[in-house]
N, C-alpha and C positions, 0 to 999 in steps of 0.2 A: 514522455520521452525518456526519463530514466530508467525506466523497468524493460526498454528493450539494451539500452548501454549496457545495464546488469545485466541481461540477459545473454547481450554478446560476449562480455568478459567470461561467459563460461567456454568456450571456445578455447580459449587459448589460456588458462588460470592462473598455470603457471606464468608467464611473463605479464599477465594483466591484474595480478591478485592486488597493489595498492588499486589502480583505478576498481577495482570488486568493491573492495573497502569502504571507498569515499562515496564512490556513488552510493551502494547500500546503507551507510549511514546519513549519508542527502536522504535517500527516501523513508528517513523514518518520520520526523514531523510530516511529511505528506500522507502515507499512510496512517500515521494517528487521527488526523484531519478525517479521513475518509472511514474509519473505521467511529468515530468519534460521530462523528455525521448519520452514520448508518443506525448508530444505537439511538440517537435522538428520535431520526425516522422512525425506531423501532418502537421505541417505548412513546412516542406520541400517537401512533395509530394504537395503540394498544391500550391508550389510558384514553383514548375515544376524541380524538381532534377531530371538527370538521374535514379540514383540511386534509388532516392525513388519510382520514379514512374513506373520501372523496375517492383520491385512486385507487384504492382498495389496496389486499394485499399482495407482496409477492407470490408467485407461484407455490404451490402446497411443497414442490418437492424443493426448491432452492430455498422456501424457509424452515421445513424440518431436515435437510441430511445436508445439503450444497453448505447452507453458511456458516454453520457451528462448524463443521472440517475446515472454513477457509477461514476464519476469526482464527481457530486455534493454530493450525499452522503457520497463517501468517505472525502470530504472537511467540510460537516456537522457533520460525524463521528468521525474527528479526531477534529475537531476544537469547537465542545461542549465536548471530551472528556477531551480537556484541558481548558476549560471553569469549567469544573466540577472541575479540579485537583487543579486551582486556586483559584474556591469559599473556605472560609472555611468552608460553612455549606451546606448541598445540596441544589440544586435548583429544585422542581418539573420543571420548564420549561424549563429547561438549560436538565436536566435529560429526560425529555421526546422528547426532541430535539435527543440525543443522541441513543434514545431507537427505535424511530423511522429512524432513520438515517440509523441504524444499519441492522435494518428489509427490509429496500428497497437495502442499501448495500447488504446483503446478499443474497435476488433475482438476483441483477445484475450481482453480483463475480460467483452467480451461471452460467447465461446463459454467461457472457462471457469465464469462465474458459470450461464450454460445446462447445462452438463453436471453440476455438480455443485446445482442448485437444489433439487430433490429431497432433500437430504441435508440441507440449513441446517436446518428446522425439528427437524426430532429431534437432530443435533447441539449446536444451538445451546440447544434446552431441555434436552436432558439435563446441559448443562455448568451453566449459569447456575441452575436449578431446586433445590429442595433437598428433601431426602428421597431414598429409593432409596439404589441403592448411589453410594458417592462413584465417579463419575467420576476416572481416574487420570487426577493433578497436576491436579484443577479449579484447587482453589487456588494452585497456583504460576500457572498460566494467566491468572488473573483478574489474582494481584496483577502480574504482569509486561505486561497490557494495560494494567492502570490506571494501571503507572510509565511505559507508552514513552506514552498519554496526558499523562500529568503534566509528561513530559522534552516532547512537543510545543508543551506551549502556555506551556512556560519558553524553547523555543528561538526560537517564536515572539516572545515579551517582547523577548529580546535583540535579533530580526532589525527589530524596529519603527525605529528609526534607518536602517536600509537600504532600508526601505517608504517611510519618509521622504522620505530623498532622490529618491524617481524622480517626487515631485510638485514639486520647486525647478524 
């Protein structure tokens, strides 16, 4: 739900850049989460888990060229957007770091949310749903989206002074 808020704040930037702010800084413990998540997946199929290697791997093309561009951009994206939140005066190169960032992120999120689309509805009910059999670690799953949730919108609180300042 926050990456399309993000998303709509670009629409109008100019009068929505604190909500840009807060929101993108909410989404980074979730994103660490997910990116954090993904390298566990990564490096457990690869060091030869049962489990992981049961579903086998990603697709050949969205694990050699799709996720290294969307790891690094997403790390460029969030990590000049707090570069920006800490300058107090813009940085054209800090700014255009993020601008670009954003543009190659946004290809990526595209082709990877396209290849795996198919899969959200059944994965995403069968985690959240209840009855059947339990889904393995639903619940660690859940409460660990609802903490990098929670640690978002307490890091957000904090960063409100920093939003602050970019309207003086």
């Amino acid at each position: 739900m926050l990456l399309p808020i993000e998303g709509l704040t670009l629409l109008s930037l100019h009068s929505l850049l604190s909500v840009h702010m807060l929101v993108g800084v909410a989404l980074i413990p979730p994103v660490a989460l997910k990116l954090g998540s993904t390298f566990y997946r990564f490096f457990r199929y690869y060091t030869g888990s049962a489990i992981f290697r049961e579903k086998g791997p990603p697709q050949l093309v969205m694990r050699i060229l799709v996720a290294p561009v969307l790891v690094a951009s997403t790390v460029g994206l969030f990590g000049s957007g707090v570069a920006l939140l800490l300058l107090e005066h813009p940085n054209s190169l800090v700014y255009t770091v993020h601008k670009a960032s954003f543009i190659v992120w946004l290809g990526a999120i595209g082709i990877h949310v396209l290849a795996y689309l198919r899969h959200i509805p059944t994965h995403a009910l069968a985690d959240w749903m209840r009855g059947g059999r339990e889904a393995f670690g639903r619940r660690s799953r859940r409460r660990a989206v609802v903490a990098s949730l929670l640690t978002g919108a307490g890091v957000a609180l904090i960063a409100l002074p920093l939003v602050a300042a970019w309207h003086r």
